[in-house]
C-alpha positions as CSV (number, residue, x, y, z in Angstrom):
1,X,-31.0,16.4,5.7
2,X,-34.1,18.9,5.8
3,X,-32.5,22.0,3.7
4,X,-31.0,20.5,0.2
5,X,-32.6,23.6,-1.2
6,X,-30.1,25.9,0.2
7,X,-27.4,24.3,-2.1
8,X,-26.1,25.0,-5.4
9,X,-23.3,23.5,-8.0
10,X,-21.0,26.3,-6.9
11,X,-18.2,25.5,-9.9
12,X,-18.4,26.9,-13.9
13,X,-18.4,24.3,-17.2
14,X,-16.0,25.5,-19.7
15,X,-18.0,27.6,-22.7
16,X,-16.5,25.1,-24.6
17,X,-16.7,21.0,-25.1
18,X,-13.8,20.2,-23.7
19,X,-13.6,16.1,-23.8
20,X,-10.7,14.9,-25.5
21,X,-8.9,13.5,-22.2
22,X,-12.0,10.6,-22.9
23,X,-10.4,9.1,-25.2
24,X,-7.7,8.4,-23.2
25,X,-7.3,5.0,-21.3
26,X,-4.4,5.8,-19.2
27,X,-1.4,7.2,-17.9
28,X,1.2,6.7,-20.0
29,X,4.1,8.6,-18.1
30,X,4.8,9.8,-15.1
31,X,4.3,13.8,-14.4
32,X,6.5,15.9,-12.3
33,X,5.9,15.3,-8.8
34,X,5.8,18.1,-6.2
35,X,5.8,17.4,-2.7
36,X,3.9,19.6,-0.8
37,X,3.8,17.9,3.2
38,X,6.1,20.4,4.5
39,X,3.4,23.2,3.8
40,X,0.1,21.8,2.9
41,X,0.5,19.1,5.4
42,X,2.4,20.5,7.9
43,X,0.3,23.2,8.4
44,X,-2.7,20.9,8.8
45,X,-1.0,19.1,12.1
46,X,-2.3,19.6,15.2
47,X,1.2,20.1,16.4
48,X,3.4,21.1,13.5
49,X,6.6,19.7,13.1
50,X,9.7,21.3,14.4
51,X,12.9,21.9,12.5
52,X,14.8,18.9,13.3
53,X,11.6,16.5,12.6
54,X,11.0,19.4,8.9
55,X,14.6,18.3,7.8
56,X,14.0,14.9,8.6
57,X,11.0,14.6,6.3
58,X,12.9,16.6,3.7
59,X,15.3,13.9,3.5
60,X,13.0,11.3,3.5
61,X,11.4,12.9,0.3
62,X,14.6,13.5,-1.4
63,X,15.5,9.3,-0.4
64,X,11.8,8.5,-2.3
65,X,12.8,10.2,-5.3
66,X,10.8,14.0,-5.0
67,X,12.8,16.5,-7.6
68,X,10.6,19.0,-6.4
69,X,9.6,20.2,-2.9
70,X,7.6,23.2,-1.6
71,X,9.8,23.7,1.8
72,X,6.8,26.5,3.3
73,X,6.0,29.9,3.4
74,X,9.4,31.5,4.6
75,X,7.4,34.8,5.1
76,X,4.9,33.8,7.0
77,X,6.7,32.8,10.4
78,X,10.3,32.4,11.7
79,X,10.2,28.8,11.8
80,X,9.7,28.6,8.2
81,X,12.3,31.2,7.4
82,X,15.1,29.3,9.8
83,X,14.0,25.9,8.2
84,X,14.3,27.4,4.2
85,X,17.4,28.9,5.3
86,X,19.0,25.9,7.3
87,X,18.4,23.9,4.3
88,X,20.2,26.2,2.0
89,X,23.7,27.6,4.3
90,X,24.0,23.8,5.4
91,X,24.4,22.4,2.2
92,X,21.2,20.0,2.6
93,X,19.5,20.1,-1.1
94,X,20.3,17.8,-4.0
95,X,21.8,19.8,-7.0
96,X,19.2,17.9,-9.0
97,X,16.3,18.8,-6.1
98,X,14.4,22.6,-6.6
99,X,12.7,23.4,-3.5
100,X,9.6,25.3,-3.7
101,X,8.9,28.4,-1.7
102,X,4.7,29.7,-1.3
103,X,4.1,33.8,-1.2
104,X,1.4,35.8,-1.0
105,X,1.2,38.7,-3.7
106,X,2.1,41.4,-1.6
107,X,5.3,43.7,-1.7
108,X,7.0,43.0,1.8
109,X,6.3,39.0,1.5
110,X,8.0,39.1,-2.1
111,X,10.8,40.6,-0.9
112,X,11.2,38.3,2.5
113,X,10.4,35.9,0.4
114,X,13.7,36.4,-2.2
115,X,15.8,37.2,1.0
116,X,14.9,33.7,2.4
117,X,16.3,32.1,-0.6
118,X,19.8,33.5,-0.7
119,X,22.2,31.0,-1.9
120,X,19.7,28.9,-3.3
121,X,20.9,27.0,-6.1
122,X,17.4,26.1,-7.7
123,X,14.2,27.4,-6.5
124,X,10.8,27.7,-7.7
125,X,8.6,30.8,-6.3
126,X,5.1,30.3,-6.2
127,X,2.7,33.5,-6.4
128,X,-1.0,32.8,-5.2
129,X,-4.1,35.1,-4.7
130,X,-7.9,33.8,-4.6
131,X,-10.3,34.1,-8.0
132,X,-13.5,32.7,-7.4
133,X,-16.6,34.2,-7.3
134,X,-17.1,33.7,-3.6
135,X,-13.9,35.0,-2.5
136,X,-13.9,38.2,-4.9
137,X,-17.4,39.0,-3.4
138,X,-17.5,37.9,0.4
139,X,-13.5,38.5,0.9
140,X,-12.4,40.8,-1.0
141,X,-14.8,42.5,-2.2
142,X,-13.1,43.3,-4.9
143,X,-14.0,43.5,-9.4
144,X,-12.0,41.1,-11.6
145,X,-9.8,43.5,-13.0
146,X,-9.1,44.9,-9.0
147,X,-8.3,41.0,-9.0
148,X,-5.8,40.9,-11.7
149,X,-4.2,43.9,-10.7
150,X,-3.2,42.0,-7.3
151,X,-1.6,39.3,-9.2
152,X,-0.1,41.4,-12.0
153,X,1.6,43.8,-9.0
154,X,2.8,40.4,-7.4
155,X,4.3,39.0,-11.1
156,X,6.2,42.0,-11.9
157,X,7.8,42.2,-8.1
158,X,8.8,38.8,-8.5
159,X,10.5,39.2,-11.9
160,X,12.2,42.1,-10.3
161,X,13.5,40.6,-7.0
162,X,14.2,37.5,-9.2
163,X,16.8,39.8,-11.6
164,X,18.4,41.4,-7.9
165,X,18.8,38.2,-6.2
166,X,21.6,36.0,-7.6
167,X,20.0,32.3,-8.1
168,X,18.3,30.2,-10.5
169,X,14.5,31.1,-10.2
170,X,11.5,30.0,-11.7
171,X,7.9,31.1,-11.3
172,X,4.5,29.4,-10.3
173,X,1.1,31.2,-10.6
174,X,-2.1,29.5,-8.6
175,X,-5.5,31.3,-9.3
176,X,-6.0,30.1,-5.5
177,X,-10.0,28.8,-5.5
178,X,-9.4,28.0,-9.0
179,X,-12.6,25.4,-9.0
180,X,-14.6,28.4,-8.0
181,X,-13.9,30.6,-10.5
182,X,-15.3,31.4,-13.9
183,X,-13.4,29.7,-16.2
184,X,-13.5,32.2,-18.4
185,X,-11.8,34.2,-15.7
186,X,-9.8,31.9,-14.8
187,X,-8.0,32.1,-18.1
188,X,-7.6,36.0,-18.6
189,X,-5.9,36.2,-15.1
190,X,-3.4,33.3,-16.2
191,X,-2.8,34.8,-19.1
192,X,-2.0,38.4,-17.8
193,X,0.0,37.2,-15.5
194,X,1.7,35.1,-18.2
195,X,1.7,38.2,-20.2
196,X,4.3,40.4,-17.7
197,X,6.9,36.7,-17.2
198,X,6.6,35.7,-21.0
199,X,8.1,32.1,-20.0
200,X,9.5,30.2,-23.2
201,X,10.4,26.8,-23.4
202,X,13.7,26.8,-22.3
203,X,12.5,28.9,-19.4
204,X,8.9,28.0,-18.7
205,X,6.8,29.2,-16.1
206,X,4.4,27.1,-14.2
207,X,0.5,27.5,-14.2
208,X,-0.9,25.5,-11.1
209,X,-4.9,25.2,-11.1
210,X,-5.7,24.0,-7.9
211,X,-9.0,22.2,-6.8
212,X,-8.6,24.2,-3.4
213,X,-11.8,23.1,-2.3
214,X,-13.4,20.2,-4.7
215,X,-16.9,21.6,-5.8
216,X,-18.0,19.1,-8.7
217,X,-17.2,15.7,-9.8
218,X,-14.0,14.4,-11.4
219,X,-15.0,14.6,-15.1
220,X,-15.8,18.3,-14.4
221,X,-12.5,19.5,-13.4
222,X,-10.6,17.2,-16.3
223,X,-13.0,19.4,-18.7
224,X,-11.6,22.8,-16.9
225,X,-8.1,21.3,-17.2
226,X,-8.3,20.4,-21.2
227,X,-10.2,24.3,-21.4
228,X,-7.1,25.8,-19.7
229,X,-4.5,24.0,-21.3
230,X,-5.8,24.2,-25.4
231,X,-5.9,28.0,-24.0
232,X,-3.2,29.3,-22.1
233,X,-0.9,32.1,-24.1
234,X,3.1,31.0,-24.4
235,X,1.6,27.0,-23.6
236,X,5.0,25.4,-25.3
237,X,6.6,27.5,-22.2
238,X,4.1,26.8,-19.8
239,X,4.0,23.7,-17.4
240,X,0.6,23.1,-16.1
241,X,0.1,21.8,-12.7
242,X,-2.7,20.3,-10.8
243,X,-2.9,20.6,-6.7
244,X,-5.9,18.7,-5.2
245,X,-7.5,18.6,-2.2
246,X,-10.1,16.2,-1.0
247,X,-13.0,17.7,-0.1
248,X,-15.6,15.0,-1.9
249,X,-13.2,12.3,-1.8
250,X,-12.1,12.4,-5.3
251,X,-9.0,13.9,-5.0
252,X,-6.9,10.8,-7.2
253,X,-9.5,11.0,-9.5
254,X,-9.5,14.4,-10.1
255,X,-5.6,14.2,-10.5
256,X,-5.5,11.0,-12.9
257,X,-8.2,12.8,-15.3
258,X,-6.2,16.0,-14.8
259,X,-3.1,14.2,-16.0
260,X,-5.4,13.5,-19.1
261,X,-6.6,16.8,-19.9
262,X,-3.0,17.9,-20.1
263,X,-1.4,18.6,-16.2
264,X,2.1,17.8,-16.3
265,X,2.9,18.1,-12.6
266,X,1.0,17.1,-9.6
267,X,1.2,18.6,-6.0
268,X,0.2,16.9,-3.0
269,X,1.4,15.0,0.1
270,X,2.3,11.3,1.2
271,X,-0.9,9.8,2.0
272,X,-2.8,12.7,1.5
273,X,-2.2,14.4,4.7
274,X,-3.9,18.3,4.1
275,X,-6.2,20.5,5.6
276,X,-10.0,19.6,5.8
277,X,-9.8,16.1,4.6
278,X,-6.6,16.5,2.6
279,X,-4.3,17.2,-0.2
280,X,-4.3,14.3,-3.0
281,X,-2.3,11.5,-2.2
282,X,1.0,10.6,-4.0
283,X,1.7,7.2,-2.6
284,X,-1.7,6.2,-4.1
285,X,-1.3,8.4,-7.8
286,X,2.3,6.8,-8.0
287,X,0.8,3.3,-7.1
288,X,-1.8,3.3,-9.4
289,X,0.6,3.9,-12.5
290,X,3.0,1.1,-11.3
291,X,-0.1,-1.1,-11.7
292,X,-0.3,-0.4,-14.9
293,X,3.6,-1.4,-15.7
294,X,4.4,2.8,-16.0
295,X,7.3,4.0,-13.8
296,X,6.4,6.6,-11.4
297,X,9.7,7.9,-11.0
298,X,9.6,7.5,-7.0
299,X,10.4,4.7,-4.8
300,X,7.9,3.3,-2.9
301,X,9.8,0.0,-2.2
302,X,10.0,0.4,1.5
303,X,6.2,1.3,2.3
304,X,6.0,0.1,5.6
305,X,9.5,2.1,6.5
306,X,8.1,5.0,5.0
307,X,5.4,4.9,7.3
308,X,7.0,4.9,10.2
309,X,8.5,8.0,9.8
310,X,5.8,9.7,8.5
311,X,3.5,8.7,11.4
312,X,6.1,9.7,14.1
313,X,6.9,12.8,12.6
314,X,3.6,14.0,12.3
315,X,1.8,12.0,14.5
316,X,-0.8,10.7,11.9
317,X,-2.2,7.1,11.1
318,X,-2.3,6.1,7.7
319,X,-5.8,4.0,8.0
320,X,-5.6,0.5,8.1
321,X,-8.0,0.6,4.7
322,X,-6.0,3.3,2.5
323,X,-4.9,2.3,-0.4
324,X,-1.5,0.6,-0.8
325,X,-0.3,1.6,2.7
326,X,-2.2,0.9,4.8
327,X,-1.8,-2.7,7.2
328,X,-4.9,-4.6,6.0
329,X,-4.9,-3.0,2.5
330,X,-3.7,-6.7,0.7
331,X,-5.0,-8.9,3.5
332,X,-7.8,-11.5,2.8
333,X,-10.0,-12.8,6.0
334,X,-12.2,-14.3,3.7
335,X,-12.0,-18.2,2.6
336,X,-13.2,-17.9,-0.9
337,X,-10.3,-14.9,-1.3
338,X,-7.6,-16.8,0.5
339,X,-8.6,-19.9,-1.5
340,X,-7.7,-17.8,-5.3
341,X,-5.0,-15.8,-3.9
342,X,-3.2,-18.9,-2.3
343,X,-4.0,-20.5,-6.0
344,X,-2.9,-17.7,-8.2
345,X,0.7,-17.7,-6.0
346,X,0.9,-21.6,-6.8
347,X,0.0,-20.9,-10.7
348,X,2.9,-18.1,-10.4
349,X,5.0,-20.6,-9.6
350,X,4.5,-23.7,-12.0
351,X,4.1,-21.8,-14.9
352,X,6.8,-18.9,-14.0
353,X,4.6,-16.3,-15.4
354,X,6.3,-12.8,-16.2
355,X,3.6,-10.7,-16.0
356,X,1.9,-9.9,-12.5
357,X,-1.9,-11.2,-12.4
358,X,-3.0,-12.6,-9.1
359,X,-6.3,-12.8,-7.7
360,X,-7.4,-9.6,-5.3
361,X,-3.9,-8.5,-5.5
362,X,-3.6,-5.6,-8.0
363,X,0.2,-5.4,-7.3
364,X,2.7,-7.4,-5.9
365,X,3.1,-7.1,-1.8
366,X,6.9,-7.8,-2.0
367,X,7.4,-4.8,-4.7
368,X,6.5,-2.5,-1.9
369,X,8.1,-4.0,1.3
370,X,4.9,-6.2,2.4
371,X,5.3,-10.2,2.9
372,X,2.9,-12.7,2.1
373,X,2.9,-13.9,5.3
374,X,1.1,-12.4,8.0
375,X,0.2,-9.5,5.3
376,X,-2.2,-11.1,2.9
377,X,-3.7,-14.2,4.1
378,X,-4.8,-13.6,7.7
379,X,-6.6,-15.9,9.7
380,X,-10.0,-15.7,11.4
381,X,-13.4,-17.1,11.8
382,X,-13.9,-16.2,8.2
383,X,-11.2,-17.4,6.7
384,X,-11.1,-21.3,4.5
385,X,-8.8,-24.1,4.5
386,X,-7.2,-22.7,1.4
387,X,-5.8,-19.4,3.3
388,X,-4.8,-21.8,6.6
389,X,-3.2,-24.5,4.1
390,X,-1.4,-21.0,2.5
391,X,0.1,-20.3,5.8
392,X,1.4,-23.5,7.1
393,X,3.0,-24.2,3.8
394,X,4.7,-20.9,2.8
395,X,5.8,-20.0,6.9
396,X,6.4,-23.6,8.4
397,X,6.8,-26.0,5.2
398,X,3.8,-28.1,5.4
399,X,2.3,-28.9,2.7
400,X,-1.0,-30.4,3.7
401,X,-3.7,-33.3,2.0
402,X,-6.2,-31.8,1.0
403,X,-8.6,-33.2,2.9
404,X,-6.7,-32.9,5.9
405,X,-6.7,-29.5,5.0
406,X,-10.5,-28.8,5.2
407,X,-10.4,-30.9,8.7
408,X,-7.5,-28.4,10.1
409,X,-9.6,-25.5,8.2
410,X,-12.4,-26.1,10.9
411,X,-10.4,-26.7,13.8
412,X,-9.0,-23.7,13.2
413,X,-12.4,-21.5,12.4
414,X,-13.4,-23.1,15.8
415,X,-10.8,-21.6,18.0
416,X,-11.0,-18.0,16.2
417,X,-14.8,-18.1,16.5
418,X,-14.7,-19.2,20.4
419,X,-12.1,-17.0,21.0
420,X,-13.2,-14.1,19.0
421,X,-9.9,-13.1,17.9
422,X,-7.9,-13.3,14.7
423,X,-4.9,-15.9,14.9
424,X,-1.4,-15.2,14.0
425,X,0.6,-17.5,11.8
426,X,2.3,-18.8,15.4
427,X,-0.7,-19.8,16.7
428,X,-1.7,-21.8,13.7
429,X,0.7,-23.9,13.9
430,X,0.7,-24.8,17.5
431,X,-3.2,-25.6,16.9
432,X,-1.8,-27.7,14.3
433,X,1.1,-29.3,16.3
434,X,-1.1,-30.2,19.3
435,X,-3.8,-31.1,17.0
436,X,-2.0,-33.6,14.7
437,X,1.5,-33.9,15.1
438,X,3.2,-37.1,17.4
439,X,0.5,-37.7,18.9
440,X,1.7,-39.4,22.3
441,X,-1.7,-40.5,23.9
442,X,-3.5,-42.7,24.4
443,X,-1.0,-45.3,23.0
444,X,2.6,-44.0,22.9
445,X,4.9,-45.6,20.5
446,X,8.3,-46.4,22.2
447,X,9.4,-48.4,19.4
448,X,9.4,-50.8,16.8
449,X,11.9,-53.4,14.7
450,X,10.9,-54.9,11.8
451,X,12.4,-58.2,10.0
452,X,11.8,-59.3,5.9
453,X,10.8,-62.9,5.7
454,X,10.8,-62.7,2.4
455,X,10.2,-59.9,-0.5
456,X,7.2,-57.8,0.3
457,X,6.9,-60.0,3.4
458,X,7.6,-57.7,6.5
459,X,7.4,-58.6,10.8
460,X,7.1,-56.3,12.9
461,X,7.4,-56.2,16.9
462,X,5.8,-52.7,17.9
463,X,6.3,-51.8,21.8
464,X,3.3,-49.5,23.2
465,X,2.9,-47.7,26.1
466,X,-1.1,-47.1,27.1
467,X,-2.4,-46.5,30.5
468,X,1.0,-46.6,32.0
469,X,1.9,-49.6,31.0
470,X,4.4,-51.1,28.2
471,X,3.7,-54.1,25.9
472,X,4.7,-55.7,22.8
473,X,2.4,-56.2,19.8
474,X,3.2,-58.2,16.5
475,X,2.3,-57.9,13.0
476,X,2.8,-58.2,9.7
477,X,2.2,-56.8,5.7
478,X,3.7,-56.0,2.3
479,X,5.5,-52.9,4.2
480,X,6.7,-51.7,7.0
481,X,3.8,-49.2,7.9
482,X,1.1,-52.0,7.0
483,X,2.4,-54.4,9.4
484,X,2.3,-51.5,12.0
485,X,-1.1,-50.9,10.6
486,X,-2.6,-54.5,11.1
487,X,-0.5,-54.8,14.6
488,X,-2.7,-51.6,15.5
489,X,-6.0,-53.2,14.5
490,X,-5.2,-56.7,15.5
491,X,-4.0,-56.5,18.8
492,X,-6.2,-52.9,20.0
493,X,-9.5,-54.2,18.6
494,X,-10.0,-51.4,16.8
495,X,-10.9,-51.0,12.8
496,X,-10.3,-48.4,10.6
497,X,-9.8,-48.1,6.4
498,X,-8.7,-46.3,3.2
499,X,-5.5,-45.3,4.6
500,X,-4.7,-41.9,3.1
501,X,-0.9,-41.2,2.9
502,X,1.9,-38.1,2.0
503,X,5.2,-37.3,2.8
504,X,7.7,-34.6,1.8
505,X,10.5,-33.0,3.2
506,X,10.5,-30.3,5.2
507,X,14.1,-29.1,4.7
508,X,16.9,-29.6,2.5
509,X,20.7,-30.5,3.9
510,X,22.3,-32.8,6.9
511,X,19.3,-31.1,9.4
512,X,16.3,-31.7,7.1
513,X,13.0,-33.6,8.8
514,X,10.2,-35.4,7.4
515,X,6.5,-34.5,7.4
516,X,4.4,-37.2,6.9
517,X,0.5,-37.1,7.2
518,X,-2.2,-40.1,7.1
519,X,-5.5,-39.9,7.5
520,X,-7.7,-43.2,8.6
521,X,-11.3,-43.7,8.1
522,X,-13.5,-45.3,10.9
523,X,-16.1,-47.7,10.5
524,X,-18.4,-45.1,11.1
525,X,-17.4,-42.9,8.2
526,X,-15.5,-40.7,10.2
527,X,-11.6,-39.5,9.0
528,X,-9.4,-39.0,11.3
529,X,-6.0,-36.8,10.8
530,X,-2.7,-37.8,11.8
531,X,1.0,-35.9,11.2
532,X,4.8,-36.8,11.9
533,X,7.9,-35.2,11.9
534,X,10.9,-36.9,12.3
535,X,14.9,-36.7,10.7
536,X,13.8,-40.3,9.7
537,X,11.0,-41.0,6.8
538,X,10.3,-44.2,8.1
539,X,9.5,-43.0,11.6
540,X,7.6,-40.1,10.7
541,X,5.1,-42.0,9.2
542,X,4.7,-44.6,12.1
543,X,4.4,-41.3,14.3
544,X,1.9,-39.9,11.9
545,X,-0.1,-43.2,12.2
546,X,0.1,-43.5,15.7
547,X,-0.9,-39.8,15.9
548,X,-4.2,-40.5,13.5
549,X,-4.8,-43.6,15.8
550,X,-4.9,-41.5,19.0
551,X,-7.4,-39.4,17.6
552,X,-9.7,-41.7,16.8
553,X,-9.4,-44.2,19.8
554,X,-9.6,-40.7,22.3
């Protein structure tokens, strides 16, 4: 990084302070959304989708809730042209969808252009030419007003072809390199062009001031919004539009503080698929609103469906990081995480609270197609007894002692750290099962009959099975498992205290089972865990017993 010298802040300030959007803290309703994959991110595939995949995609927008979608460049290529045109003669556009179509501002475009969108019932044209300094100079080689004379010539040809061509047309302008250009300029050409379409508010025209490559920080290009929009001739008939791309990796940003300034329409793409490193990603804008309680006017309640078809169809990954969509975007590895989100989820539930507010989760999972299990606590060598206890208790219904808990935590750590590998929600639980649960050896329990002398008096003849062989032992308590208990200790010579016990079911109806777990505590200090599970409460707990029994005497 030897030649920082050769590098200069290539964008212009407004020549006025331009700050209001500050005082702004968010949001507060949804702009008009523009979807532009089917230009801006088709083009950028490395193999660009063909027709039947394009009106594939187009339906999938119009399903999430798009009113507006640019369709391509119909001039450009026959592809485009057959797509625009397949759309429109088979009847495939929404009457409350206005497709968008991108020309150049030159004469035989235009008119391809308007002959592309016969029989359209709603369509948007949108005229571009490049502004900034760079491109004037190293491009065009052109003066400002040689400039404005290309987009003046390409606004007066599409108000004519518009008047020829039967349809309901309205018109876009883009000073293409917008964040390159003076702002100054920027706002003379926009105006001119203005000037020869003289939009109203019943029939506005839209302004679009695209950050076609992003040259300064976010703040920067909400003060060239708020500049343009306090400016602009005919605003009441004017719809200003933001398109940004993501060259510094602000493109969100630079659309939320847009939005602020005064943009009232957004384009970009699902994900934020684009040339370079991309156009500004919806899925993420509309997000971000609906964590804030403001509609976004799309549906996003199918994420991971959505996904699928956007990766086969243009053979992209969403990353596993991005926000929102992307697989390990609401997952916790971490113990301390699991722990509070595991927590929050059980405060959600005693206290059936309305409004959403649950540790490291800044929406809901459910609200767009994720579950809780498998999606936001995940299991590794990082992960605590909180996140472990989380998914034996919301996927299998066991509802763990605490300090049983921790034990299983570190049984668990143990075999992801030896194994090096994160373990799914299945293989939890047979860890668990052959861990804890009926615990057959060393001493199997075949059976056992009990018999009240009197009240709180119970017998208890408990036959065993250990090293292959089957014998009867006695014993006796205020309760059936504490005459087991005492049988255990009297007749086995072993010794154990502070027996630790819970139950619940584990189903409801004619099928349900028991879990029971107890936990022992040597005379050595040590607890040991054991679990049952049987139709029968009674037995369960013997089993979980035995089970705690075998672990210690093994």
């Amino acid at each position: 990084m030897k030649n920082v010298d050769k590098y200069a802040r290539g964008y212009f300030v407004p020549p006025v302070t331009s700050l209001k959007w500050t005082q702004k803290e968010y949001i507060t309703e949804a702009p008009t959304w523009c979807s532009v994959d089917l230009r801006d991110g088709n083009q950028a595939l490395v193999v660009p989708m063909n027709l039947e995949e394009k009106l594939e995609y187009f339906q999938m927008l119009v399903d999430i809730g798009f009113k507006e979608i640019e369709v391509g460049f119909p001039a450009a290529s026959e592809t485009e042209f057959t797509f625009l045109r397949t759309l429109i003669e088979q009847n495939l556009i929404p009457d409350d969808v206005t497709i968008q179509v991108l020309t150049q501002s030159r004469e035989h475009i235009i008119r391809k252009t308007f002959q592309s969108l016969a029989g359209a019932k709603s369509a948007v044209v949108h005229l571009y030419n490049s502004t900034s300094l760079a491109q004037r100079e190293q491009v065009f080689r052109k003066s400002k007003e040689e400039i404005i004379e290309i987009a003046l010539t390409g606004a007066k040809l599409l108000k004519q072809c518009a008047e020829e061509t039967e349809g309901n047309f309205q018109f876009e302008y883009s000073p293409e390199s917008f964040t390159g250009t003076e702002i100054e300029f920027a706002l003379e050409i926009c105006n001119r062009v203005l000037d020869v379409w003289q939009p109203t508010a019943e029939k506005p025209a839209i302004i679009n001031l695209p950050a076609t490559v992003q040259m300064s920080m976010p703040h920067v290009y909400a003060s060239q919004i708020e500049y343009m929009s306090e400016n602009l001739s005919y605003r009441d008939g004017v719809i200003l539009s933001v398109h940004p791309h993501n060259d510094r990796g602000t493109g969100v940003a630079d659309a939320e503080l847009g939005v602020l300034a005064g943009a009232q329409r957004v384009e970009g793409t699902l994900f934020g698929n684009g040339e370079r490193t991309g156009n500004v990603d919806v899925v993420t804008l509309a997000l971000n609103m609906f964590s804030h309680g403001v509609d976004p006017k799309l549906n996003f309640d199918n994420i991971p469906g959505i996904i699928a078809v956007y990766e086969r169809l243009t053979k992209m990954k969403v990353g596993e990081r991005q926000p929102y969509g992307g697989e390990l975007v609401f997952t916790a590895f971490s113990g301390s995480h699991q722990d509070a989100i595991a927590k929050g989820m059980s405060y959600r539930e005693e206290k059936s609270v309305d409004k959403w507010s649950v540790p490291y989760l800044p929406i809901d999972p459910k609200d767009i197609g994720r579950e809780y299990e498998g999606d936001i606590i995940r299991i590794n060598s990082q992960s605590g007894k909180g996140g472990i206890g989380y998914i034996l208790q919301m996927k299998y219904g066991l509802d763990l002692p605490a300090k049983m808990r921790e034990h299983f935590g570190y049984c668990v750590k143990n075999v992801s750290d030896q194994q090096q590998k994160e373990l799914l929600p299945e293989e939890i639980y047979d860890i668990f099962k052959n861990q804890y649960v009926n615990l057959k050896t060393p001493i199997e329990l075949v059976k056992c009959r009990f018999t009240e002398e009197e009240e709180q008096d119970f017998q208890t003849i408990v036959t065993i099975r250990t090293d292959g062989a089957t014998k009867e032992i006695a014993g006796s308590g205020n309760g059936r498992l504490d005459a087991i208990n005492n049988a255990l200790q009297t007749h086995l010579g072993i010794d154990y205290s502070d027996l630790v016990y819970k139950e619940h079911a584990l189903e409801i109806g004619s099928k349900s089972q028991a879990a029971s777990y107890i936990g022992i505590t040597a005379s050595n200090g040590t607890v040991y865990w054991g679990c049952g599970i049987d139709a029968d409460i009674m037995t369960s707990s013997v089993k979980a017993l035995f089970s705690a029994v075998n672990q210690m005497v093994r």
